[in-house]
VOMI-652282 format. One record per residue (C-alpha): chain; x, y, z; residue number from 1. Coordinates in nm, 4 decimals, padded with zeros to 6 digits, m for minus. Layout:
% VOMI-652282
 chaine        x        y        z num
      A        X        Y        Z NUM
...
This chain:
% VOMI-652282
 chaine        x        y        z num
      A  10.2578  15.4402  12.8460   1
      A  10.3360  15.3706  12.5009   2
      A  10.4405  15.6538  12.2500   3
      A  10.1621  15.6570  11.9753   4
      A  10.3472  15.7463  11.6443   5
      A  10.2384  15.6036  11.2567   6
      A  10.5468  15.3838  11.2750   7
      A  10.4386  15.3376  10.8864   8
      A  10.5469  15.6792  10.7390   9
      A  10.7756  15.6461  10.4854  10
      A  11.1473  15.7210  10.5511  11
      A  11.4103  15.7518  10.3092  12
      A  11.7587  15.8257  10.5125  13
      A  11.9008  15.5905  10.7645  14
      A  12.0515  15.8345  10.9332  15
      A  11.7033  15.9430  11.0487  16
      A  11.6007  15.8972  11.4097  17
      A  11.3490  15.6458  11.5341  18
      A  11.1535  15.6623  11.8844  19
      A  11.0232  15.3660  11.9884  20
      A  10.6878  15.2811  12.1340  21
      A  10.8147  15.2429  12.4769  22
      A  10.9575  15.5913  12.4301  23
      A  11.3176  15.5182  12.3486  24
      A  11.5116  15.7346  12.0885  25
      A  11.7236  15.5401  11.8516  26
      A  11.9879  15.7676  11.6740  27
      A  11.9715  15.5926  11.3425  28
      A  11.8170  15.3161  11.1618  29
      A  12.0724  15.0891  11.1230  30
      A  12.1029  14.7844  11.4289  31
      A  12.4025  14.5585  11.4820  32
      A  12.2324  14.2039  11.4171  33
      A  12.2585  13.9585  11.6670  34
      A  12.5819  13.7428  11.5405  35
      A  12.6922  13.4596  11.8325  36
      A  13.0160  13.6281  11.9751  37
      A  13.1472  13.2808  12.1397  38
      A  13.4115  13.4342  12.3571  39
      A  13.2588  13.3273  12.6968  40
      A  13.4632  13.1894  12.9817  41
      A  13.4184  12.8298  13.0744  42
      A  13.2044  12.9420  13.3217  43
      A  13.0178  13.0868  13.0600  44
      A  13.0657  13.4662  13.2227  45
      A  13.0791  13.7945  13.0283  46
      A  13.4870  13.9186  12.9956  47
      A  13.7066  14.1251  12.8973  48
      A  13.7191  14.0280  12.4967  49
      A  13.2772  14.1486  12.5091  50
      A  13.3609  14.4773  12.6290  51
      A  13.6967  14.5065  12.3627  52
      A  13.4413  14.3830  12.0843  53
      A  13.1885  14.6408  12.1721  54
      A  13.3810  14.9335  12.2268  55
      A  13.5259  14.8859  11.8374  56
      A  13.1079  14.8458  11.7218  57
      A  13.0458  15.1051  11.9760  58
      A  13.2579  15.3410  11.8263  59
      A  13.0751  15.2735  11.4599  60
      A  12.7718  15.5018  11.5037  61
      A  12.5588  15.2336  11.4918  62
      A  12.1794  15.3083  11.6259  63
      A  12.1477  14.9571  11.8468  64
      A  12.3795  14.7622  11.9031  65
      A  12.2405  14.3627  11.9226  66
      A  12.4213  14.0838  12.1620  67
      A  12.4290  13.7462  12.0332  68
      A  12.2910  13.4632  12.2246  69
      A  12.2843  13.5645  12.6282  70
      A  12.1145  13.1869  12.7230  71
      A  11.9081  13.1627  13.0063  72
      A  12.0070  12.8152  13.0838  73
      A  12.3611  12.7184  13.1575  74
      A  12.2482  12.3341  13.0221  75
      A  12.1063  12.4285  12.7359  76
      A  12.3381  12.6298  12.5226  77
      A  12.3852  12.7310  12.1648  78
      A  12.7750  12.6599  12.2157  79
      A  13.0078  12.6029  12.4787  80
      A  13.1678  13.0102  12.4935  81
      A  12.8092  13.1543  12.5347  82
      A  12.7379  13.3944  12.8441  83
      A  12.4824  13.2427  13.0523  84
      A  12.3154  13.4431  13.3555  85
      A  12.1651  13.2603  13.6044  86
      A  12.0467  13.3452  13.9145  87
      A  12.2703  13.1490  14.1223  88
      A  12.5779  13.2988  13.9836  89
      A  12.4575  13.6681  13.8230  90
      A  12.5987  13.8484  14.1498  91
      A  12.9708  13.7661  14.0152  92
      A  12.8758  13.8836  13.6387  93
      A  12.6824  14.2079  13.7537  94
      A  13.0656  14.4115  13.7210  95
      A  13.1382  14.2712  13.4073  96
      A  12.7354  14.2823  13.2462  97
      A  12.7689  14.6718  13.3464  98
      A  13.0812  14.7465  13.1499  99
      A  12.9858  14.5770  12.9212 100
      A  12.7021  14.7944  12.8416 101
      A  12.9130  15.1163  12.9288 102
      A  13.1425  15.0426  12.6344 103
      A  12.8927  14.9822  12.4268 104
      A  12.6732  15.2938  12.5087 105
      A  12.9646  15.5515  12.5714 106
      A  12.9037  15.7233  12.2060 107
      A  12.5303  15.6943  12.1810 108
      A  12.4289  15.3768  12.0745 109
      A  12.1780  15.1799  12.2033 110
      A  12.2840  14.8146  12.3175 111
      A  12.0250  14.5228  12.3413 112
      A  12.0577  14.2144  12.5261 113
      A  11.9214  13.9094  12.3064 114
      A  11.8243  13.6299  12.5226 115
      A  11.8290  13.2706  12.4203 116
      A  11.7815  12.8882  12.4920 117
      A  11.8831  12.6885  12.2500 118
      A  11.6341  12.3982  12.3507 119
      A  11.6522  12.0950  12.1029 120
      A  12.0061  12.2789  11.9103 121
      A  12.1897  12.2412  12.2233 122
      A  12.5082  12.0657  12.1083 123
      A  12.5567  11.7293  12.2445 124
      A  12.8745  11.7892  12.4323 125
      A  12.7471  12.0271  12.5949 126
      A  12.3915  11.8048  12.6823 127
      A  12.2454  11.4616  12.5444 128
      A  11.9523  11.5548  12.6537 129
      A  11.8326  11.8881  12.5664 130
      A  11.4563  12.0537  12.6852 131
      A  11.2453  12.1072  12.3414 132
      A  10.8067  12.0835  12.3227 133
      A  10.8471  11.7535  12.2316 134
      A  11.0937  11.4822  12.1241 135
      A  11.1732  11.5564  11.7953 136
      A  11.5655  11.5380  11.7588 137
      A  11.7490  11.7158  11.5320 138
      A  11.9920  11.5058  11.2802 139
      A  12.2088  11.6981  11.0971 140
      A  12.5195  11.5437  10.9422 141
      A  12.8856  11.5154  11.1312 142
      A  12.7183  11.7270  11.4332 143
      A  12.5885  11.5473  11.7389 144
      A  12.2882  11.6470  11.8991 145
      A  12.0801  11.4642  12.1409 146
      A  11.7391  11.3305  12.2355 147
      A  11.5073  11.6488  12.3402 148
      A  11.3144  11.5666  12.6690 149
      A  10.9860  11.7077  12.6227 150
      A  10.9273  11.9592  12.8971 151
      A  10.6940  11.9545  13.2131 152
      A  10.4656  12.2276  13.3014 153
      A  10.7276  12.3047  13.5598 154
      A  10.9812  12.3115  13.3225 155
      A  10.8103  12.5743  13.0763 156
      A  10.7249  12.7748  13.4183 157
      A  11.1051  12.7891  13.5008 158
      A  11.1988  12.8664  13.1793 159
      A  10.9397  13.1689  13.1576 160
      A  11.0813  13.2735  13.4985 161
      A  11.4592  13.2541  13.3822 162
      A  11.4001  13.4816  13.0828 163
      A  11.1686  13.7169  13.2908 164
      A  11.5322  13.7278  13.5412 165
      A  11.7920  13.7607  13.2735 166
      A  11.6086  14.0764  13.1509 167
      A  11.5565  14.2150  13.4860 168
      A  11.9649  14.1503  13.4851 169
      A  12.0159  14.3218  13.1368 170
      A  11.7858  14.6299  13.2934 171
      A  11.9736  14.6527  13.6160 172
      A  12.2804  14.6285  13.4574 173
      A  12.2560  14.9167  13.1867 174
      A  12.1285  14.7779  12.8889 175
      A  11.8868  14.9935  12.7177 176
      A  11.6650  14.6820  12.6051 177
      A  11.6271  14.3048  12.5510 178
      A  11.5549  14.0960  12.2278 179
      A  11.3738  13.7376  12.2920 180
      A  11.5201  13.5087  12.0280 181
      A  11.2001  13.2937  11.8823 182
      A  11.4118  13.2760  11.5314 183
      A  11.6714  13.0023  11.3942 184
      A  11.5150  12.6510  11.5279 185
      A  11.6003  12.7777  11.9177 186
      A  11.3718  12.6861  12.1624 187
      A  11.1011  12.9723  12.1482 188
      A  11.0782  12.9267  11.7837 189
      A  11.0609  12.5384  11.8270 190
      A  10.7262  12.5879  12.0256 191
      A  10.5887  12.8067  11.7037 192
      A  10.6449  12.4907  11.4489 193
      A  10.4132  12.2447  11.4804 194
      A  10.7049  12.0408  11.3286 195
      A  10.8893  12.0392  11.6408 196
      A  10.5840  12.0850  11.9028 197
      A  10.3576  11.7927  11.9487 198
      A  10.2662  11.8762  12.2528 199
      A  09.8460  11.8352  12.3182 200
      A  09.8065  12.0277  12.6242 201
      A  09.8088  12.4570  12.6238 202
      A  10.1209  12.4921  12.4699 203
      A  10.0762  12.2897  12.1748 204
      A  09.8488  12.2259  11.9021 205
      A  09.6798  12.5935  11.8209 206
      A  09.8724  12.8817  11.6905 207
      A  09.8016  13.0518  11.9570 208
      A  09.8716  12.7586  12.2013 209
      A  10.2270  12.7724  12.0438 210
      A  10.2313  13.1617  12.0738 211
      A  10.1306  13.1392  12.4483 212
      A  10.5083  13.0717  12.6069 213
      A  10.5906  13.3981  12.4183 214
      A  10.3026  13.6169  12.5346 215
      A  10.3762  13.4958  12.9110 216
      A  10.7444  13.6024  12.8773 217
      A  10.6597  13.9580  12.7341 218
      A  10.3748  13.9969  12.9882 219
      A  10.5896  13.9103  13.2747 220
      A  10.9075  14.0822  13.1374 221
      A  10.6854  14.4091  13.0468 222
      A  10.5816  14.4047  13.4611 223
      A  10.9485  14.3485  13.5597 224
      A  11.1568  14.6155  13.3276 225
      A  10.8829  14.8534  13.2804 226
      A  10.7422  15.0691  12.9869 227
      A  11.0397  15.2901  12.9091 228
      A  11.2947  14.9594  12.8432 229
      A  11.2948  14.8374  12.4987 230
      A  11.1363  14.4805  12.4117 231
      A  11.2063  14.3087  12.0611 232
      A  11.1133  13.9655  11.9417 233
      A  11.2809  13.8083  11.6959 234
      A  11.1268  13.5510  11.4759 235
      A  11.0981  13.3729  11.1666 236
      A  10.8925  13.4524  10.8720 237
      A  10.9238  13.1028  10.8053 238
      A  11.0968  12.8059  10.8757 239
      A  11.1444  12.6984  10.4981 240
      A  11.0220  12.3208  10.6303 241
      A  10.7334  12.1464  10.4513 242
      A  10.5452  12.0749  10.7851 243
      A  10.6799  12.3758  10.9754 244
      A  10.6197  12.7206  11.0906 245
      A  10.4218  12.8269  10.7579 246
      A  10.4625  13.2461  10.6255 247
      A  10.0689  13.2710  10.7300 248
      A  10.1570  13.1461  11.0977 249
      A  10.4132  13.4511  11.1153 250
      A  10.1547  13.7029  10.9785 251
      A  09.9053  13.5550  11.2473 252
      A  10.2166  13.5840  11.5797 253
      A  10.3206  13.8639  11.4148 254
      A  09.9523  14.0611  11.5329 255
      A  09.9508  13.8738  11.8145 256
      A  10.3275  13.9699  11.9310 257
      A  10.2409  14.3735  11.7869 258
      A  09.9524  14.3925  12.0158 259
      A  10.1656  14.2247  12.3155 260
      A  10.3182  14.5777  12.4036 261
      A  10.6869  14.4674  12.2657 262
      A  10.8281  14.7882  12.1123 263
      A  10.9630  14.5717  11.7614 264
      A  10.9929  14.2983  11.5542 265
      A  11.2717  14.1968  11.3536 266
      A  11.2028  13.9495  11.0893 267
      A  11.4331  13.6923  10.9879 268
      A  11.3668  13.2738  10.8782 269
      A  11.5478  12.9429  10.8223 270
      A  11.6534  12.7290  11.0594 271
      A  11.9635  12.5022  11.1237 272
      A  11.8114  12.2184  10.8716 273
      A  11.7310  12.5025  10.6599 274
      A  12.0033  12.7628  10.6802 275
      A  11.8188  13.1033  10.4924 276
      A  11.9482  13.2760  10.7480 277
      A  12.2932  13.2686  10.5777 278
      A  12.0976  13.3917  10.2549 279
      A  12.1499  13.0130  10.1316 280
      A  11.8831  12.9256  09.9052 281
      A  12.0087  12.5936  09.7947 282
      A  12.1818  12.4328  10.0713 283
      A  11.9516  12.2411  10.2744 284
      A  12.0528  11.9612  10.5077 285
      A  11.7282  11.7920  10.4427 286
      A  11.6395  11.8763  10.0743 287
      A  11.3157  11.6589  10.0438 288
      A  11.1368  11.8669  10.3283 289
      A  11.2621  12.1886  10.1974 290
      A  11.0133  12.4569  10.0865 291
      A  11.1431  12.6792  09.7807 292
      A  11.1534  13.0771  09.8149 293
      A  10.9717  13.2985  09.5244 294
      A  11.2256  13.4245  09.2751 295
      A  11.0864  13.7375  09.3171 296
      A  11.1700  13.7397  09.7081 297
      A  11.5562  13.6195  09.6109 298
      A  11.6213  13.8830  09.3800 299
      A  11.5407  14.1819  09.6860 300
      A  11.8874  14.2891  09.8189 301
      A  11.7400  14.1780  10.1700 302
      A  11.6737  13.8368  10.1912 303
      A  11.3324  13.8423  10.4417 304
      A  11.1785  14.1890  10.2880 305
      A  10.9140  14.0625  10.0984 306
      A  10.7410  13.8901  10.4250 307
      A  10.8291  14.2250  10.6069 308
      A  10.5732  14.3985  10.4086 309
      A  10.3561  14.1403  10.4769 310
      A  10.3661  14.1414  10.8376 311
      A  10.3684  14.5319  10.8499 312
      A  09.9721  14.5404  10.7168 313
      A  09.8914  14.3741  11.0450 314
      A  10.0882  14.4702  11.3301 315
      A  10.1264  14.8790  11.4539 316
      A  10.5353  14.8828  11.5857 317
      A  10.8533  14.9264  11.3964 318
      A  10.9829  14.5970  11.1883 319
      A  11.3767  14.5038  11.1868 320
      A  11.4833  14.3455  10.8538 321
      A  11.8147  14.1887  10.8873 322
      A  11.9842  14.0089  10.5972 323
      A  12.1408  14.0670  10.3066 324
      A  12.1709  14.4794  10.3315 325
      A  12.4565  14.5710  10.1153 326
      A  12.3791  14.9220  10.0179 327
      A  12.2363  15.2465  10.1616 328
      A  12.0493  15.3044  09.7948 329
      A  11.8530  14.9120  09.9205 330
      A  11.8697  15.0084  10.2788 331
      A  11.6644  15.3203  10.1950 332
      A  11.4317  15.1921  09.9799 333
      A  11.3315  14.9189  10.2523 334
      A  11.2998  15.2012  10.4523 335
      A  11.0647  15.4340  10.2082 336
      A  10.8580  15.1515  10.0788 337
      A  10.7351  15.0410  10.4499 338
      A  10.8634  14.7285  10.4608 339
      A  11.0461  14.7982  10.7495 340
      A  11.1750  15.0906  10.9846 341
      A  11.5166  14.9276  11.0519 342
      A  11.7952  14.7826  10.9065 343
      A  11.9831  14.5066  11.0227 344
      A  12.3675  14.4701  10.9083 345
      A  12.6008  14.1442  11.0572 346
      A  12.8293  14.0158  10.8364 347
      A  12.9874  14.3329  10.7074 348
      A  13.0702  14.4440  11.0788 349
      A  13.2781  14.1581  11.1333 350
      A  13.5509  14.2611  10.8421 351
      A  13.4735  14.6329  10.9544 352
      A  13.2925  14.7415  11.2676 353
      A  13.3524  15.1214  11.1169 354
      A  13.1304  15.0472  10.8064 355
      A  12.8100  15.2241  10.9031 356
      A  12.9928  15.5544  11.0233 357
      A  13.1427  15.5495  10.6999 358
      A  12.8394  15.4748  10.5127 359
      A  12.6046  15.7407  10.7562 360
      A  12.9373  16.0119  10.6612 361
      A  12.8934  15.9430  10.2857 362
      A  13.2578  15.8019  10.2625 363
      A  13.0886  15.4837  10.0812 364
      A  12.8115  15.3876  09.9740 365
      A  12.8527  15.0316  09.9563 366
      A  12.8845  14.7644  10.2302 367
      A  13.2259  14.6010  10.1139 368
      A  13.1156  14.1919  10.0320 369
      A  13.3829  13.9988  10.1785 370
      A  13.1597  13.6846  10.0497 371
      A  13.3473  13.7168  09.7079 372
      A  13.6997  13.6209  09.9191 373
      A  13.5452  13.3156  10.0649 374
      A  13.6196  13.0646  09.7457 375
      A  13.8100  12.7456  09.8723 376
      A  13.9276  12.6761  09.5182 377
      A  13.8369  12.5820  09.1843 378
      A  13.4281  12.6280  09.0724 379
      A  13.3636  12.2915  09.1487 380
      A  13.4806  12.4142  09.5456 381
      A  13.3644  12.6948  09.5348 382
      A  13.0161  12.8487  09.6563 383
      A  12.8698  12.7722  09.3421 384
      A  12.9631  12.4058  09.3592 385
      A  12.6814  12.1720  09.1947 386
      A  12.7955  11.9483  09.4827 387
      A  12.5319  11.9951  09.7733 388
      A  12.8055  11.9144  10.0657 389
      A  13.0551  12.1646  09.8625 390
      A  12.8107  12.4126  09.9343 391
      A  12.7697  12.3609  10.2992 392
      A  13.1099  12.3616  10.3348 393
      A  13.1488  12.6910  10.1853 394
      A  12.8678  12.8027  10.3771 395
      A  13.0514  12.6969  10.7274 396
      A  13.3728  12.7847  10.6365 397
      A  13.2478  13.1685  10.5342 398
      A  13.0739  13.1073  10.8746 399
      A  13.3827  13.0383  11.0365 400
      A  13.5792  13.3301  10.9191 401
      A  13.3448  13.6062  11.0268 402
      A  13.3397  13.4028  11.3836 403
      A  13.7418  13.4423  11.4173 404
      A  13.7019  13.8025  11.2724 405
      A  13.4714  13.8094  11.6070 406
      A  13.7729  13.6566  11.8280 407
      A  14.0169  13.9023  11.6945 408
      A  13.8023  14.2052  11.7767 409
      A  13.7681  14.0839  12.0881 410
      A  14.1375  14.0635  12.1839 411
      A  14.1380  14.4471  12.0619 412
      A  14.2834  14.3638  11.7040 413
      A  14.1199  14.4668  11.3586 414
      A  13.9938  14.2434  11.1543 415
      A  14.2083  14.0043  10.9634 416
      A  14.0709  14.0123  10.5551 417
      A  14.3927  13.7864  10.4034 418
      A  14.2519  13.5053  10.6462 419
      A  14.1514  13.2278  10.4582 420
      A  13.8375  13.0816  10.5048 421
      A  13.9488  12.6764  10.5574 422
      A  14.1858  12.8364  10.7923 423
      A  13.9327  13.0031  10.9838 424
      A  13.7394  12.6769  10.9720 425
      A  13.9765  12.5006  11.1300 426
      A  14.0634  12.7685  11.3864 427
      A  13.6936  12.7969  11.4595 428
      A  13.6363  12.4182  11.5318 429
      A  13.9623  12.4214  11.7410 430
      A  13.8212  12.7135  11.9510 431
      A  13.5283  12.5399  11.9990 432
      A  13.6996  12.1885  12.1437 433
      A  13.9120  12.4499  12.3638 434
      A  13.5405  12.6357  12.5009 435
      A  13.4114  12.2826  12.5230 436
      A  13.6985  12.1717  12.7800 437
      A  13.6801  12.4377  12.9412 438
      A  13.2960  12.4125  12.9887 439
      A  13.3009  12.0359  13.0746 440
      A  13.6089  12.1270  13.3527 441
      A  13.4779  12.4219  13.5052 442
């Protein structure tokens, strides 16, 4: 049974405990956002570099620790280095899965699996033709994507089924709980937008139509891993798309997902067309269809907290904010005004997994912003740049560095913070032709 607790008393110190609904104590409030780690084998298995990376965030005192993208579907990818598990293969991974979660767990924290498919985003080297709702492709410029096949009722059956496994695999394996991924333009979330789904039958039209892939998986899931295992959704606020998933849609899935029996939310927004998840507010890949944010909302230190207090009038579980989080003086007032009962930090860990330790021990109290190091050159280059495709640039190239901060920690080495960012761009796409070989060959 669920743990009844007012999940909406104020706290004020992150270093305060949280018990979940499902019963599971979380030593802090602080979670390791989901960042895409990218340092797969060809065959898409968990290695050695996942359990280097999360022994270093282990070590950090970090309440949960977040995976990136684990996909369900070895065709339908986010990129080429992702782990996949699949049920025709997870026998060989089990080892691996389960230290994996050892070193992440060995000092306390608690380590989440987030499972993915990246539906319609799956790049097109990796597949042409993608599974989405419908056939809306995405066009985004100098990436190749291809035309979505809109999925069967047998498909969205196997694809219920496949996330229902690969949390049965996280259970079995050690993890302490599983994140569905319905954020970002991914598949889950591209049943949510009506801009994406089309569809006419039960899993299209109505909210609730668009809601109903999600309530299968956490029904099914919730039978399969039981009450004590954590289950977290993740999912946008918005999608920032005239058209699109709309901030009264979230408030609405939001009460339906709360009284699901999933144990938290974490709100986040944007999608790959519009990136807010990078805290971009002015780069948009398609600027006529892009919906403004309220001043008021850009000015919070967290990008998304302003539709966290929203959502937390209608739904009765803890709320993840990630986003933005710089200090513990903003991370505590998220947490004492109710907008949310953890705090999600990404970015920061990347140029130093030891950051919350130090911040929980008082040593700082500050999240260092590596963001300022990220110029490529004069202001017209820079992040600033009145130039819309200087800003995306800027945007991918700061990208790029925290990914190869990623690879580094993951061949045991501390981050790098002289590396400059259009030399992590270009090691970043070169990694990613390399993972794509080795995909395509395996």
């Amino acid at each position: 049974m669920h743990v009844k607790i007012n999940f909406r008393e104020k706290m004020t110190k992150i270093n305060e405990p949280l018990t979940l609904p499902c019963g599971q104590l979380i030593k802090n409030r602080v979670c390791k956002a989901a960042m895409t780690e990218r340092i797969a084998l060809g065959n898409n298995f968990t290695n050695e570099k996942h359990i280097e990376l999360y022994k270093m965030w282990g070590a950090g005192d970090i309440g949960i620790l977040l995976t990136g993208n684990v996909q369900v579907h070895r065709d339908n990818l986010e990129g080429p280095a992702n782990v996949a598990i699949e049920e025709d293969t997870y026998k060989e991974q089990m080892p691996m899965l389960k230290n994996w979660a050892e070193a992440a767990t060995s000092e306390g924290s608690r380590l989440w699996m987030q499972i993915s498919h990246a539906g319609r985003q799956t790049p097109g080297e990796i597949n042409m033709n993608p599974m989405s709702p419908s056939d809306v492709q995405l066009k985004i410029p100098g990436r190749k994507y291809g035309k979505p096949i809109p999925m069967t009722e047998e498909d969205i059956q196997d694809v219920i089924n496949r996330f229902v496994f690969t949390a049965k695999i996280a259970r079995e394996s050690g993890f302490d709980g599983i994140q569905l991924h319905s954020a970002h333009g991914y598949l889950l979330s591209q049943f949510l937008s009506p801009d994406i789904n089309h569809r006419t039958d039960a899993w299209g039209g109505s909210l609730e139509n668009r809601a109903r892939i999600h309530l299968e998986i956490i029904k099914k899931c919730r039978a399969e891993v039981g009450n004590d295992f954590a289950i977290s959704i993740k999912m946008n606020s918005a999608d920032f798309q005239k058209g699109g998933f709309s901030p009264e849609d979230s408030i609405q899935v939001a009460k339906l997902f709360s009284d699901s029996g999933i144990d938290n939310i974490e709100i986040s927004g944007g999608t790959y067309e519009q990136p807010r998840l990078l805290g971009l507010d002015k780069v948009s890949i398609n600027p006529k269809r892009s919906e403004n944010r309220r001043e008021s909302t850009i000015a919070r230190e967290a990008y998304f907290l302003s539709y966290a207090e929203e959502i937390a009038r209608v739904v009765n579980i803890p709320l993840m904010v990630t986003g933005g989080f710089r200090t513990k003086a903003g991370m505590e007032a998220a947490l004492a005004d109710g907008a949310c009962e953890i705090v999600g930090v990404g970015r920061p860990l990347c140029a130093n997994p030891y950051a919350i330790k130090e911040l929980l021990a008082g040593q700082i109290n500050e999240l260092p912003k590596y963001e300022k190091t990220l110029s490529i050159g004069p202001w017209w280059l820079s992040p600033t740049s009145p130039f819309r495709l200087i800003q995306a640039i800027n945007a991918f190239s700061a990208q790029a560095w925290f990914y190869q901060q990623i690879k580094k920690m993951g061949k045991g080495l501390m981050p790098d913070l002289n590396l400059k960012p259009w030399k992590a761009f270009r090691e970043d796409a070169k990694a990613d032709q390399e993972a794509t070989k080795e995909y395509q060959n395996f």
